[in-house]
Residue, then its C-alpha position, 0 to 999 in steps of 0.5 A: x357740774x356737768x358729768x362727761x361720759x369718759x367712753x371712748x370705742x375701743x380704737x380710739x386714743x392713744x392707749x387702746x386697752x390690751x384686753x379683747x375688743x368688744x365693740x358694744x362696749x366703751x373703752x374707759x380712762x384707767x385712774x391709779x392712785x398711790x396712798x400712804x393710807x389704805x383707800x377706802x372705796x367701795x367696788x363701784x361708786x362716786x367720788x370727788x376728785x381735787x385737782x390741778x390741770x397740767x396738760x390739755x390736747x386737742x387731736x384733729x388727726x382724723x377727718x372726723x370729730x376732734x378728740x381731746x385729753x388732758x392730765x390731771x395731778x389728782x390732790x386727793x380724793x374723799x368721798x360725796x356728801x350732799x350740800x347747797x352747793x351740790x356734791x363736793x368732798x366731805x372736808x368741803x363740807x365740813x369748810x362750809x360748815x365753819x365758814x357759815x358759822x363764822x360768817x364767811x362763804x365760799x367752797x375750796x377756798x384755802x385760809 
């Protein structure tokens, strides 16, 4: 899957952050999560997202460049592991592994 670089300037976007601008630095999308569990994450890291697209916008307001944005309802969220098919959720992973020795193939495919 190809990564994409979220940083936007800091004027850009309808939700500019309230903090000082700093104009070497990038504005980033803000992710809140609400759990029944304490989240186990660490500072800074990566994670696998599942998830569904609800809303997708393509902004031609100014002359330059279109910017685009979109909502995500975030399913869950679990930490990376390493596969054949890349990096996906650890529950992925473990599916994959069933699957394979059942016989069956296939990643995110729900039974």
């Amino acid at each position: 899957m190809k990564m994409t670089d979220l940083g936007m300037p800091y004027d850009s976007g309808c939700c500019a952050p309230t903090s000082a601008p700093d104009s070497k630095k990038p504005s980033y999308p803000t992710l809140y999560i609400n759990s029944k569990e304490e989240l186990d994450l660490p500072d800074a890291g990566t994670v696998v997202i599942k998830f569904r697209k609800t809303r997708e916008t393509e902004d031609k307001k100014d002359q330059g460049k279109p910017t685009y944005s979109c909502e995500l309802e975030v399913q869950s969220i679990g930490e990376p592991v390493a596969s054949e098919e890349g990096m996906v959720s650890v529950a992925d992973a473990i599916k994959v592994a069933m699957r394979k020795k059942l016989g069956k193939a296939g990643v995110g495919e729900d039974e």
